[in-house]
C-alpha positions as CSV (number, residue, x, y, z in Angstrom):
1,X,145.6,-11.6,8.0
2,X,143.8,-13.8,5.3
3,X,140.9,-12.7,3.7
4,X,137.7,-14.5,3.4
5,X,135.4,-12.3,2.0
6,X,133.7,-15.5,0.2
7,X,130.6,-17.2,-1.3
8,X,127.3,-15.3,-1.6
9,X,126.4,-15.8,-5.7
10,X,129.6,-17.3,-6.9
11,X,126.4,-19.7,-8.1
12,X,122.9,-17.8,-9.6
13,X,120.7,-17.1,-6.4
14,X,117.7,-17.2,-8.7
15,X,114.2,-16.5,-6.2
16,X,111.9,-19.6,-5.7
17,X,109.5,-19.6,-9.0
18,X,105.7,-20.1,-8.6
19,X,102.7,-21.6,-10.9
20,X,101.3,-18.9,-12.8
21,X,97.3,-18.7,-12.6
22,X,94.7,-18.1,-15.4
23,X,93.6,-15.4,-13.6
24,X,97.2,-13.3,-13.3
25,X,98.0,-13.8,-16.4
26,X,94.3,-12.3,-17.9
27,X,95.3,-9.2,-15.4
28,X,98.7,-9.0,-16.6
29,X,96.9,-9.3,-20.3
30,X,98.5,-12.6,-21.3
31,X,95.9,-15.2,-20.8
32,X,96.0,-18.6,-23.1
33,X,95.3,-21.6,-21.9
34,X,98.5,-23.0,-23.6
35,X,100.7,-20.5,-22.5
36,X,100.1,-21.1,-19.4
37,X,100.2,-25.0,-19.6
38,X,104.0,-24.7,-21.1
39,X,105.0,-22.1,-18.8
40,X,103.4,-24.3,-15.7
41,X,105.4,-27.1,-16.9
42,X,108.3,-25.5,-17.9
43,X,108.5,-24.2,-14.1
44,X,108.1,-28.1,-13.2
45,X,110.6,-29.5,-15.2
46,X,113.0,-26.7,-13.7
47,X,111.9,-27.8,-10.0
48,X,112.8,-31.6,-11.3
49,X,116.5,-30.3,-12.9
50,X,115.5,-31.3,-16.3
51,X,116.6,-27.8,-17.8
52,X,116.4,-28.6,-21.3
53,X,112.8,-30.0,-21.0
54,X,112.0,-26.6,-19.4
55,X,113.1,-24.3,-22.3
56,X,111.5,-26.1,-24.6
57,X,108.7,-25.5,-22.6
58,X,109.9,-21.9,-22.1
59,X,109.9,-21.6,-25.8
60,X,106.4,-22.6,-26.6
61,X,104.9,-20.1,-24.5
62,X,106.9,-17.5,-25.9
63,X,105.8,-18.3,-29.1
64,X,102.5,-18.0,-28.5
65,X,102.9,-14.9,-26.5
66,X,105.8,-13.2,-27.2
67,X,105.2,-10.3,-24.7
68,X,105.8,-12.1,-21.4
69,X,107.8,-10.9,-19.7
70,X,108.3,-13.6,-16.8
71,X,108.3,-16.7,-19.6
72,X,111.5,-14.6,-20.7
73,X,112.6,-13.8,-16.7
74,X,111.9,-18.0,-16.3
75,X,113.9,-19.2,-19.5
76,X,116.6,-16.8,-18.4
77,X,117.1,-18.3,-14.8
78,X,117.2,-21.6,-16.7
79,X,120.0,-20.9,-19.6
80,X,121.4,-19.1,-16.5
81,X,121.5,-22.5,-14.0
82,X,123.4,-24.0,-17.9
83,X,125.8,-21.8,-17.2
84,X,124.6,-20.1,-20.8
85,X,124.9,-16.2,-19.6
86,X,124.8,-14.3,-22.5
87,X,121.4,-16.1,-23.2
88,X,120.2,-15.6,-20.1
89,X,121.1,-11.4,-20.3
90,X,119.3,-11.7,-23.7
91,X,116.3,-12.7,-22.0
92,X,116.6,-10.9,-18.7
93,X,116.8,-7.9,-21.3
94,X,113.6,-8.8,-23.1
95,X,112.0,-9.6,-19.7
96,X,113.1,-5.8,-18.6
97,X,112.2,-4.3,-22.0
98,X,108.8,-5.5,-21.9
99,X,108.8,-4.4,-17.9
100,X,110.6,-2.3,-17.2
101,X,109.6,-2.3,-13.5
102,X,110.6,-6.0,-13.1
103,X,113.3,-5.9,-10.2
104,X,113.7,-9.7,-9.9
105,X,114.7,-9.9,-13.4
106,X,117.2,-6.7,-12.5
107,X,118.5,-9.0,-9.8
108,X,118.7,-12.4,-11.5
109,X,120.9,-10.4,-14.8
110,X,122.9,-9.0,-11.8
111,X,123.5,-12.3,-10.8
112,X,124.1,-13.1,-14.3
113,X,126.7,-10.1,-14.8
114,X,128.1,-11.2,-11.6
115,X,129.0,-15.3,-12.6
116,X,130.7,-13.3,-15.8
117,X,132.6,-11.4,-14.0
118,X,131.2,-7.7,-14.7
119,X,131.0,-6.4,-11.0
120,X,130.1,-2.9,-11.8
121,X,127.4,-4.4,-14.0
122,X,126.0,-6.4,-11.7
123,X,126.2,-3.8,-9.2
124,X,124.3,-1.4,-11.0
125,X,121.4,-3.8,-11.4
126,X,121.2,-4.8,-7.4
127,X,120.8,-1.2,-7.5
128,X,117.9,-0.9,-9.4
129,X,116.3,-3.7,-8.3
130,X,116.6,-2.3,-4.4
131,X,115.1,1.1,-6.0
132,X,111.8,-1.2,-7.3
133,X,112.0,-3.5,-4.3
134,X,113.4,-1.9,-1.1
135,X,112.3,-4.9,0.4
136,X,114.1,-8.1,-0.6
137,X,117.0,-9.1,1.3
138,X,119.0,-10.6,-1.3
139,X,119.1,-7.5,-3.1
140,X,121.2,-6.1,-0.1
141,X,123.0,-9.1,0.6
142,X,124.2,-9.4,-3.1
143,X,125.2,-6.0,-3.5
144,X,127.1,-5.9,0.1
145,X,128.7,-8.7,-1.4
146,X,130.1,-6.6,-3.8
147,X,131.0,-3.7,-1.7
148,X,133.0,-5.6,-0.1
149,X,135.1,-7.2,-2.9
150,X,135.4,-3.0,-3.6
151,X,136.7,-3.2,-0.1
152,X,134.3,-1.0,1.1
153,X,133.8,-2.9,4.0
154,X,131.1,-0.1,5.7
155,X,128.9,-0.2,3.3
156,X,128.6,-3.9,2.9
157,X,128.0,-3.6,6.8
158,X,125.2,-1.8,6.1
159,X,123.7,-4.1,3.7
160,X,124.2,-6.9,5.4
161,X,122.5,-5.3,8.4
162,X,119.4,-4.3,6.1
163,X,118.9,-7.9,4.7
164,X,119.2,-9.0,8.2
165,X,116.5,-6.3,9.4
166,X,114.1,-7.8,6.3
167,X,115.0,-11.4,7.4
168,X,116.3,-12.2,11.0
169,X,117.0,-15.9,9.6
170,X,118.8,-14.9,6.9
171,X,122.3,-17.1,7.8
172,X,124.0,-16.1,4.4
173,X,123.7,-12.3,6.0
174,X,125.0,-13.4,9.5
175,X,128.0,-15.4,7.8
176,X,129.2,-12.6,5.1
177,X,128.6,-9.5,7.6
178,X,130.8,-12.1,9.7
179,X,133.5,-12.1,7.1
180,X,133.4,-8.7,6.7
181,X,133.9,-7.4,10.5
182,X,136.7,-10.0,9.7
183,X,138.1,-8.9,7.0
184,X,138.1,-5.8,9.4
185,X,139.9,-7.3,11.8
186,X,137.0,-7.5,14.1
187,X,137.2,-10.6,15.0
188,X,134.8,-10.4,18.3
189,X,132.1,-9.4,15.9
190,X,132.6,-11.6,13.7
191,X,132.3,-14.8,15.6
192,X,128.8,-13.4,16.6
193,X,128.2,-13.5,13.7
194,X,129.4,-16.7,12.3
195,X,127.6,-18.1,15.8
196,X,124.1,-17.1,14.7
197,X,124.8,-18.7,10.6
198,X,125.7,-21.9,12.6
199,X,122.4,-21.3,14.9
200,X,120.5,-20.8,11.8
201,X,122.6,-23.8,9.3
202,X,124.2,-25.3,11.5
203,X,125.4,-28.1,8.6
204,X,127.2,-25.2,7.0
205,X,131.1,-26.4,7.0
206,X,132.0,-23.0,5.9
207,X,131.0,-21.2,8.6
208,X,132.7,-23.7,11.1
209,X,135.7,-23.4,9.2
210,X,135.6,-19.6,8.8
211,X,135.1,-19.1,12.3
212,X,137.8,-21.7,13.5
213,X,140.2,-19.0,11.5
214,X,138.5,-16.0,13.5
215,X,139.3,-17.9,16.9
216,X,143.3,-18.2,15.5
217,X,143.8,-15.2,14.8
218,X,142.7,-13.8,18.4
219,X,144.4,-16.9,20.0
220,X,147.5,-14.5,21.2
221,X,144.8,-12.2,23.3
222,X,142.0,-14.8,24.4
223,X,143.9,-18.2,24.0
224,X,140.8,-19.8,22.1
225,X,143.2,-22.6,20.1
226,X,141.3,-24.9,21.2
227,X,138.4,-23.3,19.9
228,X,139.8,-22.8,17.0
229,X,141.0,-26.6,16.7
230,X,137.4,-27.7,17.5
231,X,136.1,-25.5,14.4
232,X,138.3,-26.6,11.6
233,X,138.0,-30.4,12.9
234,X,133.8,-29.8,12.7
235,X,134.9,-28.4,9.0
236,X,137.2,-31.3,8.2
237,X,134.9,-33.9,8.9
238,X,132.5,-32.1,7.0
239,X,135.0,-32.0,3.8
240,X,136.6,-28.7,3.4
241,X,139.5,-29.1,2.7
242,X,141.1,-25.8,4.3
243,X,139.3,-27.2,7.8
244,X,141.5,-29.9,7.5
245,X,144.6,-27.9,7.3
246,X,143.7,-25.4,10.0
247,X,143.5,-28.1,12.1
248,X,147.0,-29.3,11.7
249,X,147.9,-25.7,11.9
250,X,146.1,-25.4,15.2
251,X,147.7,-28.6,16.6
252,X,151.1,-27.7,15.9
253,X,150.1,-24.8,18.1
254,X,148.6,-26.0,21.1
């Protein structure tokens, strides 16, 4: 049986950013006008990719107020989309020091820890970001993720069922609770599952292809080849390579 337990933040799933208002930022006791104009436009140059443009930005406001927290959580998602971890930590740490009750910038260093390779890291941050936001899917999704690289394949179930329960149309759920019941060897399951991330994205290759593999490997009880020849041709001509190849496989076997 091949594993697949696959993509979830092999790239930073940083949450949407939004315009700051004068008036949050006098309750949150960091009004000035200029501040607020670089951060503003820092968050537009992100939205536009220009990265550099936006820490520059970044920068300016943190000069003139060096006590926000969420210029230093913004700056961070941006050295983070640079690939520049460490500086985004060093920032997701300032953003944490200065709140300490900030989950997203718990989740986005988790992230961070997690595209450096320090699992247990990262896992202890999707841990305290669910303890400050029960209520965030991601948070569960990221850290079932990681339960089941741990091969702790019940507990990512669970995870994935409680970012599905936040967000019904959540397909990233659907398709990793997929590969995990797969990676169980429930394959049944796990075409239900890759069924409703194809409902929900249904231009995602991966899940065609991932599910083409489920449909092989049950071919001997339920003769679904042909099912399974249909996926990885869907994947193929959607350019994953390992679609292409299943679907030689799967001819060879009709």
């Amino acid at each position: 049986m091949k594993h697949i337990f696959i993509i979830i933040i092999s790239v930073l799933l940083f949450l949407p950013l939004s315009c700051a208002t004068k008036e949050s930022r006098i309750n949150s006791g960091q009004a000035s006008d200029d501040a607020l104009a670089y951060y503003n436009r820092g968050l537009a140059y992100y939205n536009k990719g220009q990265y550099d443009r936006a820490i520059e930005d970044y920068n300016k406001a943190i000069a003139i107020n060096p006590n926000d927290a969420k210029a230093y959580g913004n700056r961070g998602i941006v050295y983070g989309k640079k690939g520049q971890y460490d500086k985004a930590i060093e920032d997701f740490n300032k953003a944490i020091a200065i709140n300490p009750n900030d989950a997203l910038a718990y989740y986005n260093r988790g992230n961070t820890y997690y595209n450096k390779g320090q699992y247990d890291k990262a896992f202890e941050d999707f841990n305290k970001a669910i303890a400050l936001n029960p209520n965030l899917a991601w948070n569960y999704n990221n850290r079932g993720f990681i339960y089941g690289m741990k091969g702790q394949y019940d507990r990512a179930i669970e995870d994935f069922n409680k970012a599905i329960a936040i967000n019904p149309n959540d397909a990233l759920a659907y398709y990793n609770r997929g590969n995990t019941y797969y990676n169980k060897g429930q394959y049944d399951k796990a075409i239900e599952d890759y069924n409703k991330a194809i409902a929900i994205s249904p231009n995602d290759a991966k899940a065609y292809y991932v599910r083409g593999l489920a449909y092989e490997n049950i071919l001997i009880i339920k003769g679904s080849m042909e099912n399974a020849i249909s996926d990885f041709r869907k994947a193929c001509d959607m350019g994953i390579e390992d679609g292409c190849k299943g679907l030689q496989r799967g001819l060879k076997k009709r």
